[in-house]
C-alpha positions in Angstrom: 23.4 20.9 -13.3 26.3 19.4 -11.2 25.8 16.1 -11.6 27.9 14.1 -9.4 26.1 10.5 -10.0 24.8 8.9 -13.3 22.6 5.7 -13.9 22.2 4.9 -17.3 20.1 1.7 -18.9 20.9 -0.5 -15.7 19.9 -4.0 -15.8 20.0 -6.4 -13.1 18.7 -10.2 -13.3 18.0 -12.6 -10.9 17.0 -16.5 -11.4 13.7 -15.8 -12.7 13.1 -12.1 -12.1 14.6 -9.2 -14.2 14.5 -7.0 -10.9 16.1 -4.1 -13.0 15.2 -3.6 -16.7 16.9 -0.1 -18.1 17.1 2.2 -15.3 17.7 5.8 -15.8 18.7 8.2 -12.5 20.9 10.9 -12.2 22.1 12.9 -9.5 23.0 16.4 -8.6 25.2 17.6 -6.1 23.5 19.3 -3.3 20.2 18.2 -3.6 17.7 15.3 -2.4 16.5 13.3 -5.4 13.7 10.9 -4.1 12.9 7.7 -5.2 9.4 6.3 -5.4 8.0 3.4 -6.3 6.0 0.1 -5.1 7.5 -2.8 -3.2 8.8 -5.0 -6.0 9.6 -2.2 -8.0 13.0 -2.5 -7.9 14.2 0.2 -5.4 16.2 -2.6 -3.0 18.5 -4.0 -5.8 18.7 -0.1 -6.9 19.9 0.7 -3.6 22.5 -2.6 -3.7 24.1 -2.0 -7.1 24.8 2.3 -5.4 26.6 0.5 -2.3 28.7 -2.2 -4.3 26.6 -5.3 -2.7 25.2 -6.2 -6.1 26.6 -5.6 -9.6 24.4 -4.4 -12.6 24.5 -6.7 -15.9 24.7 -4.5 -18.1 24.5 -0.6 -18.6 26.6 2.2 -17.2 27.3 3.8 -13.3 29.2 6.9 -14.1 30.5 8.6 -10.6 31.7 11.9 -10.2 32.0 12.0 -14.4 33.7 8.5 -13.7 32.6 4.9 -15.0 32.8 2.5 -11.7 31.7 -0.6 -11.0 31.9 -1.0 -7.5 33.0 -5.0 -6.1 32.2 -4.5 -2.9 30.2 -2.0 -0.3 33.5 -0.7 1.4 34.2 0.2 -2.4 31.0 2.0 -2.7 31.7 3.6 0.8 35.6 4.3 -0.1 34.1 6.2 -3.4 32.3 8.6 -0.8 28.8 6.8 -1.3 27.2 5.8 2.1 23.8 3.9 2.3 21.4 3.6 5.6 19.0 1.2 5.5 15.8 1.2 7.0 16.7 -2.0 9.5 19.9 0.1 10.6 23.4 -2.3 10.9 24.8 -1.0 13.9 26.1 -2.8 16.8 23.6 -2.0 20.1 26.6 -3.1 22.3 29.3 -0.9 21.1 29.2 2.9 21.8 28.2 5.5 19.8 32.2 6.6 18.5 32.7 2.5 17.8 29.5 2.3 15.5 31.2 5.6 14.4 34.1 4.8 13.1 33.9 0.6 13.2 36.1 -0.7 10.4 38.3 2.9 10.3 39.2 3.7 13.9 41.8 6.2 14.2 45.2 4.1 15.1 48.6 5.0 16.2 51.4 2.1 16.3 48.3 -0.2 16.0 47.0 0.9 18.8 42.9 2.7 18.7 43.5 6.1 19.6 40.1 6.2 21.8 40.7 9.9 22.7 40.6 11.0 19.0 37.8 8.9 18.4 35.6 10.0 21.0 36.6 13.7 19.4 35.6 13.2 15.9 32.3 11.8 16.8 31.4 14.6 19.1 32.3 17.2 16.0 29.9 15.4 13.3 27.3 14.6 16.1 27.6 18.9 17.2 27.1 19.9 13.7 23.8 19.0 13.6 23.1 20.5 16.2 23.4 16.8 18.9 26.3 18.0 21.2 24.5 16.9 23.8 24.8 13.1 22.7 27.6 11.5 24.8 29.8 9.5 22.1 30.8 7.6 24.8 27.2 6.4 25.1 26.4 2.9 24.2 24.1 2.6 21.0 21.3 0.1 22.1 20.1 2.5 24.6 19.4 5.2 21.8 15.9 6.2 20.3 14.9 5.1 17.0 16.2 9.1 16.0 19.8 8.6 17.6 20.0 5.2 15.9 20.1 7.2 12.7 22.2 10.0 13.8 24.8 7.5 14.5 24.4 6.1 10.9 24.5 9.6 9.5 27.4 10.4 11.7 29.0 7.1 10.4 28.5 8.2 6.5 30.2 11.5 7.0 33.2 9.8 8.7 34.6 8.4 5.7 33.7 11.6 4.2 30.3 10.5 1.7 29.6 12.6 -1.2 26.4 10.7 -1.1 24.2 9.3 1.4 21.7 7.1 -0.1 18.3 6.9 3.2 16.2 4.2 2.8 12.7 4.9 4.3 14.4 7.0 7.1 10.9 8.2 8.7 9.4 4.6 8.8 10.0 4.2 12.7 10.4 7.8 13.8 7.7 10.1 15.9 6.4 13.1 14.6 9.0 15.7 16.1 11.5 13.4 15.4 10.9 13.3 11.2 10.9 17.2 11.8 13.9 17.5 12.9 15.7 14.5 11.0 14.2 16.7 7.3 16.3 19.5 9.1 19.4 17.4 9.1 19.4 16.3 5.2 18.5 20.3 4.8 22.2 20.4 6.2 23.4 17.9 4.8 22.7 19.3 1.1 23.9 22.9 2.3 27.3 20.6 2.9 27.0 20.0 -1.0 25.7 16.3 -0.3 23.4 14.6 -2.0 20.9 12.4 -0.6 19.2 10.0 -3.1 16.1 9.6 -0.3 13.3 6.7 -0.4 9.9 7.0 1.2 6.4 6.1 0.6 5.1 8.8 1.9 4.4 11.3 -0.9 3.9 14.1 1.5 7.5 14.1 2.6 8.2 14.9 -1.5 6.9 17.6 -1.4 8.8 18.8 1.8 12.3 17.9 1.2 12.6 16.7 -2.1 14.3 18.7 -5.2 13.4 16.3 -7.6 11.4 12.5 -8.3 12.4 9.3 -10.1 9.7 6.6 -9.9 10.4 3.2 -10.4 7.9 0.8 -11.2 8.0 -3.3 -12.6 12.1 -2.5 -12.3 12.2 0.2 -15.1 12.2 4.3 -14.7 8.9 5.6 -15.3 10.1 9.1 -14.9 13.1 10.6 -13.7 13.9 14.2 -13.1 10.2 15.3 -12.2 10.2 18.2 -9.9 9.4 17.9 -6.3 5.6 19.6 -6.9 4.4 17.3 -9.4 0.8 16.3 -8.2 0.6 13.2 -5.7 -1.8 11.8 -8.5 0.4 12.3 -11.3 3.4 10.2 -9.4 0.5 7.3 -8.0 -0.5 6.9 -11.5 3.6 6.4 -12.5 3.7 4.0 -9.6 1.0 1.5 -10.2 0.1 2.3 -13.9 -3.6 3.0 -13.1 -5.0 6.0 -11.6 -6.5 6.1 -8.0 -8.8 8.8 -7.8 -9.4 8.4 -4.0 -6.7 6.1 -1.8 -9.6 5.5 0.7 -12.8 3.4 -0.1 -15.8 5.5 0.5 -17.3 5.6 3.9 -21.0 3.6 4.3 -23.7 5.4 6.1 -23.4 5.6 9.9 -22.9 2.2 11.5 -26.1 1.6 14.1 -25.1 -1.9 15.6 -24.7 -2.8 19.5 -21.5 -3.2 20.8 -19.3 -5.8 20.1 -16.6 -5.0 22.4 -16.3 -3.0 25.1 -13.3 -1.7 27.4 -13.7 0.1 30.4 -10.9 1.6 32.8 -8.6 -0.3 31.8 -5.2 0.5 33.0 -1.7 -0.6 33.2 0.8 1.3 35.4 3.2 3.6 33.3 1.5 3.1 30.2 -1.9 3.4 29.8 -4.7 5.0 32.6 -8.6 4.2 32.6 -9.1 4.0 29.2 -13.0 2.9 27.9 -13.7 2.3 24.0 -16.3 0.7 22.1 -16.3 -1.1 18.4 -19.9 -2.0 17.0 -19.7 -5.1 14.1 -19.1 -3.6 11.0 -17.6 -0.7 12.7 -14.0 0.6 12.0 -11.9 2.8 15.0 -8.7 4.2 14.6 -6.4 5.0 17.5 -3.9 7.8 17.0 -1.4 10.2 19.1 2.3 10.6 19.5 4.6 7.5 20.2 4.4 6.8 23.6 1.0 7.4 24.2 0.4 3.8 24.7 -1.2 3.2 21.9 0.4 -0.2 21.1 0.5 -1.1 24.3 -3.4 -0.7 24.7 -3.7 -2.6 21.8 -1.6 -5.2 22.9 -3.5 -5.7 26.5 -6.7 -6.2 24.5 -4.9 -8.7 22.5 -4.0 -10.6 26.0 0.0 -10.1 25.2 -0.1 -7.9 28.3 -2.0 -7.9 31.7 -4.0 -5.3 32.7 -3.9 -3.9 36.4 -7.3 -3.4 36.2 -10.5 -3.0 34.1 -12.1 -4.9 32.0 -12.7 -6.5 28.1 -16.0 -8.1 26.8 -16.3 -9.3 23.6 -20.3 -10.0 22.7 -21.3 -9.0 26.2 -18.8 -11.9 27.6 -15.4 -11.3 29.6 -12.8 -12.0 27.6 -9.9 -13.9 29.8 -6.9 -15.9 29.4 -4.4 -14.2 28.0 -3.7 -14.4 23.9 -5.3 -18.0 23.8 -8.3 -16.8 25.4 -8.6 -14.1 23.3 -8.1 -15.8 19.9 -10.9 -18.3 21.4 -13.1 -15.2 21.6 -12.4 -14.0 18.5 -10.2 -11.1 19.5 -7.3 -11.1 16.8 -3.8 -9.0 16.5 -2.2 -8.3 13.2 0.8 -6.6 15.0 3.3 -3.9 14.1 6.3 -5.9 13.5 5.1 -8.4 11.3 7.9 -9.7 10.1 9.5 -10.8 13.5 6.5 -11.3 15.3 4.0 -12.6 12.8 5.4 -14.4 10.2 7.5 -17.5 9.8 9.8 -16.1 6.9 11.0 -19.2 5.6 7.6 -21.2 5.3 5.4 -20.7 2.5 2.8 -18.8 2.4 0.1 -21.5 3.0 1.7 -22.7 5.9 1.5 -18.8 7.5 -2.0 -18.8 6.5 -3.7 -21.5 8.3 -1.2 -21.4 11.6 -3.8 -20.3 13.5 -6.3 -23.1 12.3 -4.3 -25.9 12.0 -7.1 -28.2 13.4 -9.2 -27.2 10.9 -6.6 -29.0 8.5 -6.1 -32.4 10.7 -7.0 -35.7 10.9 -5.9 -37.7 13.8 -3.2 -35.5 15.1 -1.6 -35.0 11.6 -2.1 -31.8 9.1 -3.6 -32.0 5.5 -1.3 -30.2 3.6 -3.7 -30.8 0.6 -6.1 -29.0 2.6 -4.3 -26.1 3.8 -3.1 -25.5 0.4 -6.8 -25.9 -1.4 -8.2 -23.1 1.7 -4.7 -20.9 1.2 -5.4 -20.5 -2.5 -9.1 -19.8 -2.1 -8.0 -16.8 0.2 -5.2 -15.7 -2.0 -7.8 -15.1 -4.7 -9.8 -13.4 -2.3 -7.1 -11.1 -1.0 -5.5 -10.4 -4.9 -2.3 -11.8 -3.4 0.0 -11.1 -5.8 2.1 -13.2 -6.5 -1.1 -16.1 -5.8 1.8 -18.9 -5.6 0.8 -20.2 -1.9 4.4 -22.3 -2.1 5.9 -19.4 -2.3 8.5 -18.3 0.7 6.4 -15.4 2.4 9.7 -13.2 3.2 9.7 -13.1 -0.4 6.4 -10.8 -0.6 6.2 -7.2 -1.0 5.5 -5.5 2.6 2.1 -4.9 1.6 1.6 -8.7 0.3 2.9 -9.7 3.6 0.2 -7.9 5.5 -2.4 -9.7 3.6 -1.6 -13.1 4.5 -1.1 -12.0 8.1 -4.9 -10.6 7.3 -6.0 -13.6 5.8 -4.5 -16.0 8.6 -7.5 -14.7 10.6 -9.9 -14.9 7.8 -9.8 -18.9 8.5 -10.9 -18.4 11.9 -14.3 -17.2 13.7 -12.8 -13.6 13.7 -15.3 -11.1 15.5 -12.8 -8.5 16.2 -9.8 -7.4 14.3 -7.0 -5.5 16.0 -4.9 -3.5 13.5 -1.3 -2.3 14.7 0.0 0.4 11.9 -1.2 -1.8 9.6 0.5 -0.5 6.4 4.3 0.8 7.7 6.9 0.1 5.5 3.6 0.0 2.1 3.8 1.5 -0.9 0.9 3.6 -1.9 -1.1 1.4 -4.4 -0.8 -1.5 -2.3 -2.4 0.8 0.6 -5.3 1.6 -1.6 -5.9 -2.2 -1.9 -5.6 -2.7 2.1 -7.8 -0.1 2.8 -10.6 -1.9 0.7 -9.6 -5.1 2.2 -10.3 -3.7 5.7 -13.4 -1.4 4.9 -14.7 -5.1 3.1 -14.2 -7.0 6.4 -15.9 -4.4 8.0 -18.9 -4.4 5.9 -18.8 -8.2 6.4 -19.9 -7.6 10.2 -16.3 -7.7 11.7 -15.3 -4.8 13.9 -11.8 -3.4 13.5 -9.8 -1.8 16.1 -6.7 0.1 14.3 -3.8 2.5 15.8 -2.0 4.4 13.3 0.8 7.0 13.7 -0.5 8.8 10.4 -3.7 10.8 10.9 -4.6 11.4 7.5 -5.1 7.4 7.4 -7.4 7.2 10.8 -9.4 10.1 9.3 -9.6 8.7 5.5 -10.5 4.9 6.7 -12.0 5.1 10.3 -15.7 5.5 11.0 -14.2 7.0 14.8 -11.5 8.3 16.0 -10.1 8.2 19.2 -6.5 10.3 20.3 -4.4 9.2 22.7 -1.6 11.1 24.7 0.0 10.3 28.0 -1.9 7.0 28.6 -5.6 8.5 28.3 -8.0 9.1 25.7 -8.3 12.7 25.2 -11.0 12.6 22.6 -14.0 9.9 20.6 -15.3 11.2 17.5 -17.2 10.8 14.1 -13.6 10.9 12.2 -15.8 13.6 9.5 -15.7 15.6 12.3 -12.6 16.8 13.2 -8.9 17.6 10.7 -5.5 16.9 11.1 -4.5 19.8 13.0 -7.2 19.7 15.6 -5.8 15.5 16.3 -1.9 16.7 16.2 -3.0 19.4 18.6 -4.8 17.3 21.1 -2.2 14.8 20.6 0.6 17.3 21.7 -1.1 19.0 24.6 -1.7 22.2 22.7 1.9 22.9 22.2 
């Protein structure tokens, strides 16, 4: 093997947390070396110690049959090792050469030589086949797919060795991840390697070479070929086995109606769309990105106005706008949780009983005895881990997160849950726990309303599906009843 990149008993301690205890990786040349694990497991501060922003406390980084210890990420990046993270760090209001080349702009008497510039960048952007993309063009008006072109394009401009993609499908549409697995195909053919983190096991199989999984912050395995059964890496994930990541299904629901949309529509996103959810009852959404999906979502929710149509909830119209709905007990748990559901900073207690603060008052102040005592209770419920309800909730795994943005609701008079890709950026054992969170509240008599971008999730945890494309609900169906090509299919339009 050509190993260009070697890991060897790396340790790296915070205050309190050993986030990396003996890790083992090594790299070839050429190929695409995934890395799998849980949040927590230790693949951030992995990623950190590779691009010089942390350094390990002990063990060895040999590069390119080299010991290093990089200072500092422009080190790393110097070295030839480039990193893209999920949240990408370019600048929207620079153009796509600037984002390019920012830090390293070709220069002549001091001067930027924009000409040049602007050249270079259309020659990386051509060679993957994206001549049409105007390097002139500025960044913030670029699809979540040009957003990481531009950091690819950025990596091979100081000429990486290795590029290091931190879950680089999380945000992307379906012929979009298609075409960004064809890029790293090239990249590899380049003689790059790509060390590439996802927690989606099914894009292993596709473009991976070979697997190290990570999990409490130690190598569990490293070196396992690409094949290896999904169970076999789960089980090095979480320790346990999961024999099926979906809770079973319960016998048909027969309840009435406990909401109901009909023709509702908002211009130039959504057109005459009806649905139902019984109590107890879970329907999952799905279809391409822009389908209005989310945006359906978010008009039931009240965050947008409908044009016309109309919401009941319990056979009564459900008005007002969020407030209204929350009233009601028609609840979001929205996509972006971290900007627009959480307060980062607070602990988790206080992000727990937001919504139900007057449940916790006396005489216009709050009990924080109280909220504390209620957050706890639910943190046992949900198997919050950690339980510490003091605890910062940006701290929490992604999957951790979404509980307490599940339980927040829990200490309301929640009828109707509405679920917006409720496990992006979540490791696969922490699914398996949110899926049996979510079937539980269902079989507690709350409906649940979910839109999901992966199919096999709306068909392993819905009761119905419904697909979306263009704005209009092409099909309603038992979800036993039809597969993942038949859904991608009516979601494409046949094509």
């Amino acid at each position: 093997m050509n190993e260009i990149l070697r890991l060897t008993d790396v340790v790296k301690t915070f205050p309190g947390v050993r986030a990396l205890d003996g890790v083992h990786l090594s790299v070839a040349r050429g190929e695409v070396h995934c890395l799998l694990g849980q949040n927590g497991a230790g693949k951030s501060t992995l990623i950190k110690i590779l691009s010089g922003a942390h350094r390990p406390d002990s063990g060895r980084m040999d590069w390119q049959g080299t010991p290093v210890a990089f200072a500092a990420p422009m080190e790393a990046m110097r070295a030839g090792i480039a990193t893209i993270y999920q949240e990408l760090d370019l600048v929207d209001h620079l153009s796509i050469a600037e984002n390019v080349y920012l830090g390293h702009e070709p220069r002549r008497a001091g001067f930027v030589r924009r000409a040049e510039m602007l050249r270079r960048t259309d020659e990386l952007l051509a060679r993957f086949g994206h001549a049409e993309l105007d390097p002139a063009r500025m960044v913030h008006t670029l699809p979540a797919a040009g957003r990481q072109l531009v950091s690819i394009a950025r990596a091979l401009s100081h000429e990486a060795r290795l590029i290091v993609m931190d879950e680089p499908t999380a945000v992307l549409a379906h012929d979009e991840v298609a075409n960004l697995m064809r890029v790293v195909r090239e990249l590899t053919a380049l003689d790059i390697a790509v060390i590439y983190i996802t927690h989606r096991l099914e894009e292993i199989r596709e473009i991976g070479d070979r697997v190290t999984v990570l999990k409490d912050g130690r190598s569990t395995a490293t070196g396992l070929p690409a094949d290896t059964p999904a169970r076999d890496l789960v089980t090095r994930m979480t320790g346990r086995a999961i024999d099926s990541i979906f809770p079973a299904r319960p016998t048909t629901v027969d309840a009435p109606a406990l909401l109901t949309v009909s023709g509702l529509t908002r211009r130039a996103e959504f057109t005459d769309v009806s649905l139902s959810v019984a109590a107890g009852e879970i329907v999952g959404i799905t279809g391409l990105v822009g389908s209005g999906r989310s945006e359906l979502l978010e008009t039931i929710a009240g965050a947008r106005r409908a044009d016309s149509g109309a919401i009941t909830l319990d056979g009564r119209p459900v008005r007002g706008g969020v407030p209204g709905a929350v009233r009601a007990g028609l609840v979001l748990a929205p996509e972006e949780r971290k900007s627009q559901a959480l307060i980062l900073g607070e602990p988790v207690y206080r992000n727990m009983t937001l919504a139900a603060l007057r449940r916790f008052s006396a005489a216009g102040l709050t009990r924080p005895g109280r909220e504390r005592a209620a957050a706890r209770a639910l943190a046992e419920r949900l198997q919050l881990r950690p339980p510490d309800v003091e605890r910062p909730v940006g701290t929490l795994s992604g999957g951790n997160q979404q509980k307490v943005v599940l339980g927040r609701w829990l200490l309301g008079h929640t009828r109707l849950l509405l679920l917006d890709e409720p496990t992006r950026g979540v490791d696969a054992g922490a699914r398996a726990e949110l899926y049996q969170l979510i079937r539980d509240l269902a079989a507690d008599g709350l409906g649940v309303l979910m839109v999901s971008s992966e199919v096999p999730e709306c068909l392993g945890l819905a009761d119905r599906v419904l697909v979306m494309r263009a704005g209009r609900i092409v099909h309603t169906g038992p979800a036993e009843g039809i597969d993942e090509e038949k859904v991608l299919e009516l979601a494409m339009g046949g094509k």
